[in-house]
N, C-alpha and C positions, 0 to 999 in steps of 0.2 A: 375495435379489437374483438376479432369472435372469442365466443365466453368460454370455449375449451380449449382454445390452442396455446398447446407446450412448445419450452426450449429445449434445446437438445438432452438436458440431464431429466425430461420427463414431467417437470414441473409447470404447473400449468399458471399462464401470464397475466391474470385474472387475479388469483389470489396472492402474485407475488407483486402486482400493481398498489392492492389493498395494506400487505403489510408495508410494505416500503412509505406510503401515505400517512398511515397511522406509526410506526416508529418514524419517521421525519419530523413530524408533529413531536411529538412527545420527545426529542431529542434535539429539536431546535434551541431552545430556550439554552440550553448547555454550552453552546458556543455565542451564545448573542446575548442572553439574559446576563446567567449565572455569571459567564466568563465572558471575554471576548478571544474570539479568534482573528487574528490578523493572517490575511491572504493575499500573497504575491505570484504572480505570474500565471495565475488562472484564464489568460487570453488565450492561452496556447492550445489549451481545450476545444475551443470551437476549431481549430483548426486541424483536429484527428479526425482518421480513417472511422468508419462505422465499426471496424474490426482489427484485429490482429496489432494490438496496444498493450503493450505492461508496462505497468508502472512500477517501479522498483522504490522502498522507502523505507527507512528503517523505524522502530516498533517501540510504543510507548505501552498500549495498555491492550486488552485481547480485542475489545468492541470500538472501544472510542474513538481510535484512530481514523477503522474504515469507515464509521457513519459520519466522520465528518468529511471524509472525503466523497462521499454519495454526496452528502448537500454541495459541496463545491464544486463537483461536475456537473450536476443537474443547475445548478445556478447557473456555472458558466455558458452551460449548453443554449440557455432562457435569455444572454445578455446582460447578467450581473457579473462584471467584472471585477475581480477581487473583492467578491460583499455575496454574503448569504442572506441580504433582510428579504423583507417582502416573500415568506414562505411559498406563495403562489407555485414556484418553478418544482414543487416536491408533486403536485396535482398529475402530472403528466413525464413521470423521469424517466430515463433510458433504461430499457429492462434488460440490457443486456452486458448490464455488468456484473462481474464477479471479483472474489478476494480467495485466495487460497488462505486456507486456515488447516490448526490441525485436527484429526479426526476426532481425537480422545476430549479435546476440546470444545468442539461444538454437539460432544454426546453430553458432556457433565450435568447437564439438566434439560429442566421444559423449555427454558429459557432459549438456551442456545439454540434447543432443536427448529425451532420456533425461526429465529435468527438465521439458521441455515439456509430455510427455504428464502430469505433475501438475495442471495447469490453466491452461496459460501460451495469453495470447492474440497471438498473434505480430505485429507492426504495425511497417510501415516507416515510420520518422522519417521527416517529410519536412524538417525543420533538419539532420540531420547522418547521415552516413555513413561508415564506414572511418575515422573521427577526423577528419574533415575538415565545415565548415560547408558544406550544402549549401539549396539551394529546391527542394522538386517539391510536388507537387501529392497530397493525399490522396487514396489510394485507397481508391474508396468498397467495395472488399470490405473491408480495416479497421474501416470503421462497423460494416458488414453483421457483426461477426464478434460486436465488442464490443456491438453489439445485443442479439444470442443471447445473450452473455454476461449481460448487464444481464438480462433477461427472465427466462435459467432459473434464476440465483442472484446471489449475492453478486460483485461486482468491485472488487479491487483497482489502485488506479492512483497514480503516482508520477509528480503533474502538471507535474514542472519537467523531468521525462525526463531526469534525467541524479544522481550523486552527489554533483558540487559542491556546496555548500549556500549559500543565500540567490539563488541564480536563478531568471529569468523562472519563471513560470508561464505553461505553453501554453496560449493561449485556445480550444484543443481541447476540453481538458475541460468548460470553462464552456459550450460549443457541444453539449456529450452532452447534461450535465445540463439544460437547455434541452430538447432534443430528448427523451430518454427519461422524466423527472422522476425519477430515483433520490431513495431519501433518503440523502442524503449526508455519511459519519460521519469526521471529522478525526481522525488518527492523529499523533503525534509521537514520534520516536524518538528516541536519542540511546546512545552508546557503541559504536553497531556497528563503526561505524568506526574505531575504537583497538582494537579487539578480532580486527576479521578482515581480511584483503587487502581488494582494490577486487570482486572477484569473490565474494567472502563465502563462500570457497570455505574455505583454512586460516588456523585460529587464529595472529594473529600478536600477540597477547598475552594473557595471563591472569590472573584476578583483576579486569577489570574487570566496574565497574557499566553494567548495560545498563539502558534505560529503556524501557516503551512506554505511553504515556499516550492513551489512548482516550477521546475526547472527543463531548457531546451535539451530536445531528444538526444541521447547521448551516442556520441560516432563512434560506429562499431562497423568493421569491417566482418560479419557475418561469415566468409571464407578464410581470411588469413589471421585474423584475431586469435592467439589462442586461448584457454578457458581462463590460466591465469590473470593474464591482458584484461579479458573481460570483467573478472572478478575487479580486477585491482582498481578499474573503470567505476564499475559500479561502487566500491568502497568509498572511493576519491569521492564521487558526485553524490552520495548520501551521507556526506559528512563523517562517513564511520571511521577514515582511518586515525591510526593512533595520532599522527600529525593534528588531528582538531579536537585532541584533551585540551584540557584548559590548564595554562601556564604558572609558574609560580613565581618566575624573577623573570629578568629582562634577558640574560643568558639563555634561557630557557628557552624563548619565545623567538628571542635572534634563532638560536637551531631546529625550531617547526617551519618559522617561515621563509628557512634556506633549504628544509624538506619539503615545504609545499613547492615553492619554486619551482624544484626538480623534478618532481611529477605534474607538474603543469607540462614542463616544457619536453618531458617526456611523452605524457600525451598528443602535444600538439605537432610532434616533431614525428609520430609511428602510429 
C-alpha cells in the first residue's frame, strides 16, 4: 500500500490500517475473552460486492456494536466462519468500510475523534440534538458524504439512529437505498447492551452471551417499492417491529405470531 494514499473523505490508508490493528487488538478480548459473542450467517460476507453494500442493524451501544462487526467482517473475509478466534485476519482488514454515526457524537472527545478516523461517516441528525427533539433540514453534504461511502465500499447504518430499541425507523434510509441501489444486508444483534455502558466504551458485565445474526440481502424492488414498503422491510428484518416485544401470556403471543404471519406473507406475496 503506498504510504500516502487517501480514501475518498481524505484520510490517509496508512494510519487508518494502524488504528484499526491496534483497536482490534485491544477490543478483541471483549467479544472472546470477557464475553462471548455468538455469530451466525457470517458466510454471506465473502460473497459481497467490493462496494455499494449497507448493512442495516439496529443499535445497542454507540462503539461496541460496530467494532464488532469490523472483527466479523474481516474474519469472514479471512475464512472464519461464524468465529472471531485467531486475531490474525485484524493484520490486513478491508479499509473500506464505514459506519454512519452521529456528528455530535463522534466530537464528544479525544476518544471519538480518534475513533472517527476508523471509518465513521459523521451526519447531523436532523430529529435530535444535545438530547433534546429537534426539526432541521438535511444537509445535503451528509448525502454527498455517505454517497462516497456507498460507492467506495461497504456502509454500515443503524436506521432508527438511536440505542433505544423498537423505534421509528428514519425514512432516510429507505430514501438512500432508493437513490444509491445498495444491496442491503439485515444485521441483528442482541447482549451488547447488558454487557457494555451506552457508549460501548467499558464492560459493565461479564459472562454474557452476545449475539450477531447476519442475515440474506433483503428484496427490494429499488423502482416500485415505496419508502414505506422499504421501511416496514427493513423493521421486519431487524427485529424492530413492535410484533417482536416480548409476550406476556399465551393470548398475547397467539396475536404477534398471527401479525408476524401477515407481514411475512405480505412480503413474500409484493
Amino acid at each position: 500500500m503506498p504510504l500516502f494514499k487517501k480514501n475518498p473523505f481524505g484520510q490517509y490508508l496508512f494510519i487508518k490500517l494502524w488504528l484499526i490493528r491496534i483497536f482490534g487488538i485491544i477490543s478483541h478480548g471483549r467479544y472472546q475473552r470477557f464475553n462471548n459473542l455468538e455469530i451466525e450467517g457470517s458466510e454471506i460476507i465473502r460473497e459481497l460486492p467490493e462496494n455499494k453494500v449497507l448493512f442495516v442493524s439496529n443499535h445497542q451501544t454507540y462503539f461496541a456494536d460496530v467494532a464488532a462487526m469490523i472483527h466479523v467482517f474481516n474474519a469472514a473475509l479471512k475464512g472464519r466462519v461464524d468465529s472471531i478466534k485467531n486475531i490474525g485476519y485484524i493484520w490486513r482488514p478491508k479499509l473500506n468500510i464505514y459506519y454512519v454515526a452521529a456528528a455530535e457524537t463522534m466530537k464528544s472527545g479525544w476518544l471519538p475523534k480518534i475513533f472517527a478516523y476508523t471509518g465513521s461517516v459523521s451526519i447531523d441528525r436532523t430529529w435530535r440534538s444535545a438530547g433534546k427533539d429537534i426539526k432541521r433540514q438535511v444537509k445535503m453534504s451528509d448525502i454527498s458524504n455517505i454517497s462516497k461511502a456507498i460507492n467506495d465500499g461497504w456502509v454500515v447504518t443503524f436506521p432508527q439512529g438511536t440505542t433505544k430499541p423498537f423505534k421509528p425507523i428514519r425514512r432516510g434510509t429507505a430514501h438512500l437505498i432508493k437513490m444509491y441501489k445498495p444491496i442491503v444486508i439485515p444485521i441483528v444483534i442482541d447482549g451488547f447492551r447488558r454487557s457494555f455502558d451506552k457508549k460501548g466504551l467499558m464492560i459493565k458485565k461479564r459472562n454474557v452471551l452476545q449475539s450477531m445474526v447476519i442475515k440474506k440481502p433483503i428484496d427490494i424492488d429499488y423502482e416500485n417499492d415505496s419508502i414505506e414498503e422499504i421501511v416496514g422491510k427493513i423493521e421486519f428484518e431487524i427485529e424492530q417491529h413492535p410484533s417482536f416485544l416480548k409476550v406476556t401470556s399465551v393470548e398475547e403471543y397467539k396475536a404477534q405470531e398471527e401479525a408476524l404471519n401477515k407481514q411475512r406473507t405480505f412480503f413474500k406475496n409484493n
